[in-house]
C-alpha positions in Angstrom: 28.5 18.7 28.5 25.9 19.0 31.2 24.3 22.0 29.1 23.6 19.6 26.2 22.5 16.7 28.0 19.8 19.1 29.8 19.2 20.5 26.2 18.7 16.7 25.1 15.9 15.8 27.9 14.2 19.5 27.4 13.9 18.6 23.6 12.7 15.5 24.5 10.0 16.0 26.8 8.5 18.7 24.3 8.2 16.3 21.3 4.3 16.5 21.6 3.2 13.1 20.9 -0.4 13.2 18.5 -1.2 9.3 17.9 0.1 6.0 17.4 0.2 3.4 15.1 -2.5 0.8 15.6 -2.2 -1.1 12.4 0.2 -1.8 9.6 0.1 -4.2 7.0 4.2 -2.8 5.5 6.9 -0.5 6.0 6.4 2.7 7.2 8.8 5.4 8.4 8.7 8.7 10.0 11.0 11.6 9.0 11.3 13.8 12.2 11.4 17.4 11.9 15.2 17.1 12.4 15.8 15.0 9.7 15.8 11.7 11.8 14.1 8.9 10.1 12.4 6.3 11.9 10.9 3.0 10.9 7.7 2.7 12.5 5.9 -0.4 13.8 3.0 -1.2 15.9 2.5 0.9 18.8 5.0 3.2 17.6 4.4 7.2 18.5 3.8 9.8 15.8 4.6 13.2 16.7 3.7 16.8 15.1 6.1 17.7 12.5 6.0 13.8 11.5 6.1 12.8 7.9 4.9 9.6 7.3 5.8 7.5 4.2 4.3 4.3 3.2 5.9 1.8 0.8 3.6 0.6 -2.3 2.0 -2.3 -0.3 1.6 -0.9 2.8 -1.6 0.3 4.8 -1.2 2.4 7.9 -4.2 3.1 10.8 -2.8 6.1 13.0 -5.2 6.7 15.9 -4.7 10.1 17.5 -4.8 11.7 21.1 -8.4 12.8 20.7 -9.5 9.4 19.5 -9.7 10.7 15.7 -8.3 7.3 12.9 -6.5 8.6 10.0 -5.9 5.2 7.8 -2.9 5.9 5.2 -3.4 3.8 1.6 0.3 2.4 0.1 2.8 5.0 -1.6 1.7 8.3 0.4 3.5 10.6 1.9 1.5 12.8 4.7 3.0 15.5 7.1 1.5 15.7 10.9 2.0 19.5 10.8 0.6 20.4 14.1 -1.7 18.1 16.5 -2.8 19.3 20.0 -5.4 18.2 22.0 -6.5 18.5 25.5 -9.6 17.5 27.1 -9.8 19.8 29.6 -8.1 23.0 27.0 -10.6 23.2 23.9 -9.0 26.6 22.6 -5.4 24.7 22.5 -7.6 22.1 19.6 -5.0 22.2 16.8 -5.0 19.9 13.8 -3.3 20.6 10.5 -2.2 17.8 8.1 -0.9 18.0 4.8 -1.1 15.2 2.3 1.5 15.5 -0.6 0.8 12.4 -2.4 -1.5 9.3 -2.0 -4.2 8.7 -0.4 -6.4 8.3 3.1 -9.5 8.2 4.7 -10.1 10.7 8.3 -12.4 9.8 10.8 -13.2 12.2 13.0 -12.4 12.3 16.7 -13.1 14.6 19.7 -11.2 17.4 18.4 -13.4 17.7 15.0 -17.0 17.3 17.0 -15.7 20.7 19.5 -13.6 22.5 17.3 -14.2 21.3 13.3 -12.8 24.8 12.3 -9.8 24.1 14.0 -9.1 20.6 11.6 -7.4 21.4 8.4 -6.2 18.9 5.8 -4.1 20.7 2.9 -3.0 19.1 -0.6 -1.0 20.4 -3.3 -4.5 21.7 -5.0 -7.0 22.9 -2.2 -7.5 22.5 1.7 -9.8 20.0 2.8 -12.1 20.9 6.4 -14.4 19.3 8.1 -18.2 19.7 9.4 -17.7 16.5 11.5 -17.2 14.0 9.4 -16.0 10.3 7.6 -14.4 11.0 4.3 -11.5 9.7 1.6 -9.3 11.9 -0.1 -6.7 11.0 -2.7 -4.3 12.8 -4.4 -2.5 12.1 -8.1 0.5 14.3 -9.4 1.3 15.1 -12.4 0.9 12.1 -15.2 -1.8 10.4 -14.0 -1.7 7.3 -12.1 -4.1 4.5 -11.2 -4.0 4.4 -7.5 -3.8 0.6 -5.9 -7.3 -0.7 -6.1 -8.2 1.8 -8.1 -10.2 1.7 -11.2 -10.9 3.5 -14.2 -12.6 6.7 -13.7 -16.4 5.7 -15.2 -17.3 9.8 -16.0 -16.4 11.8 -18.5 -14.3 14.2 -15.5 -11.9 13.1 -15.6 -11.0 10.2 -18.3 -8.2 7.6 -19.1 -6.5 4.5 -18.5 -5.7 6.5 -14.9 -6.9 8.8 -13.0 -6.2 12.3 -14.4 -3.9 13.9 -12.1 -5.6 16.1 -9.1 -7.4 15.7 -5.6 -10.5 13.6 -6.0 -12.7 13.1 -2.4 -15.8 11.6 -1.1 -17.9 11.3 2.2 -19.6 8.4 3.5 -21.0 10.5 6.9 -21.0 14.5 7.5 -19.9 17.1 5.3 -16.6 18.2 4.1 -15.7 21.9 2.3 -12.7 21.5 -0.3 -11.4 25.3 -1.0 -8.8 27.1 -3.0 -8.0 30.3 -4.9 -10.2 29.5 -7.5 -13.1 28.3 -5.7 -15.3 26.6 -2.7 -17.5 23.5 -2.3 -19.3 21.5 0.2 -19.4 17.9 -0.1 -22.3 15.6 1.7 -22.5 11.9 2.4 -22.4 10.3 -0.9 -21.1 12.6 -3.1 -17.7 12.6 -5.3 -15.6 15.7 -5.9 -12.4 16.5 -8.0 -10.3 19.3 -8.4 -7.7 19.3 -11.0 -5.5 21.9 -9.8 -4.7 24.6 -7.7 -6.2 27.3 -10.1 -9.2 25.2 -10.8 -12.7 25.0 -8.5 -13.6 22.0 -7.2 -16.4 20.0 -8.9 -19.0 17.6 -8.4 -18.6 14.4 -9.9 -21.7 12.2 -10.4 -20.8 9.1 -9.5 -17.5 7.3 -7.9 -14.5 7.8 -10.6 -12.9 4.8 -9.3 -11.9 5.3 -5.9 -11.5 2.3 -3.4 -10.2 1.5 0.0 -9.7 -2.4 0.4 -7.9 -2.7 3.4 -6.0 -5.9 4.1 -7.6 -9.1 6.1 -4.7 -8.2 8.9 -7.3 -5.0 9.7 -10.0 -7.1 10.7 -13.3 -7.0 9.1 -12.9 -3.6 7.1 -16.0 -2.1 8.8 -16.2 1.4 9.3 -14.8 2.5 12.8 -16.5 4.9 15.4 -14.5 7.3 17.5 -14.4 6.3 21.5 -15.1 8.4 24.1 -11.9 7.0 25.8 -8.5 8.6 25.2 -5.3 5.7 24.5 -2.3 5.9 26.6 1.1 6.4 25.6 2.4 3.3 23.9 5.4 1.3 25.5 6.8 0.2 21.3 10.3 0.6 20.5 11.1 2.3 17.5 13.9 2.3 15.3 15.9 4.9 14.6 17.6 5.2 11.4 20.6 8.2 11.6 
C-alpha cells in the first residue's frame, strides 16, 4: 500500500504543467494521457500529453509557461504533445502540438523568440513552424464544413457553400513554413495558405477564403495580445475530475 501511495505522489509531481487557462467563454475538458477526463475552468492547469476539447460555442485562451497564448476556436480538438520550458535551460525548449480538428491562433512566447526550431504544430495534412511569429490555422476534415464565423471561401481554391476540406492558415506578424511530403512553403504577414491534403503542396491563396476569429465580448476588447517578459505562477483552480 505504501509502494503505491509513493508511486501516486512520484506520478504526481512529474505531471509537467505547460499553461493555464486564462479565458473561456464554454465547456472545455482535458483528456489526460491516462484516460482521465477533466472539465476545465478558469485557472485550471494544462499539462503535456493534454488533449483539449472545446464544445461548439466555446472559445478557450491557454497561456503557457514561457508566456506564449494559444486561443482555441469552438469544436477543436488539440493535443499538448510535449511543452518544456525553462528560463535558465534553453536546450530543454520543447514545444510540439497537434491540432486534429478546428481551429486556433498561436502567439508566440519566449520559447519561439530562442528556440523557433524547437516549436512544432502538426495537422492531419502538413506541420506548421514558426520564424517567430502571430498566425491562425484551421483545419476541416473530410466533407467540408463552414467553420463558426466563417464565410464563404471568395477564391476559386477552394470553392463551395463550405470550406473544402484541408488546413487553410494566415499570418498577421512573422513568418510561418507549412511542410509535408509533397511540398514546403513560407508564409509572411498577410498572406493566406491552403493545403488540401497530406499528398498535396501547400499553396498561396490570394486573398482571405473566409477565415475569421471573433472572439466573444467576455475576452475583452479582441485586440491582438503581446507576449510578457514575466512568467505566471502556478494557478491555485480546482478542477474537476471526471473518472
Amino acid at each position: 500500500m505504501l509502494w503505491l501511495v509513493l508511486m501516486s505522489i512520484s506520478l504526481h509531481a512529474f505531471a509537467q504543467v505547460a499553461g493555464t487557462v486564462t479565458q473561456l467563454s464554454g465547456p472545455m475538458m482535458a483528456k489526460k494521457a491516462d484516460g482521465k477526463v477533466k472539465i476545465l475552468s478558469l485557472k485550471s492547469e494544462v499539462e503535456s500529453g493534454d488533449t483539449l476539447i472545446t464544445e461548439k460555442n466555446t472559445y478557450a485562451l491557454v497561456k503557457f509557461i514561457d508566456n506564449s497564448e494559444i486561443t482555441l476556436k469552438p469544436s477543436t480538438t488539440f493535443v499538448v504533445e510535449q511543452f518544456a520550458y525553462q528560463a535558465d535551460q534553453p536546450d530543454g525548449d520543447q514545444a510540439s502540438f497537434n491540432l486534429v480538428k478546428g481551429g486556433l491562433r498561436s502567439l508566440s512566447g519566449l520559447l519561439g523568440k530562442r528556440n523557433k526550431e524547437k516549436f512544432s504544430l502538426k495537422t492531419p495534412v502538413a506541420t506548421i513552424g514558426i520564424r517567430g511569429t502571430y498566425f491562425m490555422a484551421e483545419y476541416i476534415g473530410a466533407g467540408g464544413s463552414a467553420a463558426p464565423g466563417s464565410t464563404p471561401p471568395k477564391t476559386a481554391l477552394p470553392q463551395g457553400p463550405a470550406l473544402a476540406p484541408g488546413l487553410y492558415t494566415s499570418v498577421t506578424s512573422g513568418q510561418i513554413v507549412v511542410s509535408n511530403p509533397a511540398g514546403v512553403l513560407e508564409f509572411a504577414a498577410g498572406q493566406f495558405g491552403f493545403t488540401p491534403s497530406f499528398k498535396q503542396p501547400p499553396v498561396m491563396l490570394p486573398t482571405n477564403p473566409g477565415m475569421q476569429f471573433t472572439l466573444p465580448v467576455a475576452f475583452g476588447s479582441g485586440n491582438i495580445p503581446t507576449a510578457s517578459n514575466s512568467t505566471p505562477g502556478k494557478s491555485d483552480g480546482i478542477d474537476c475530475i471526471v473518472r
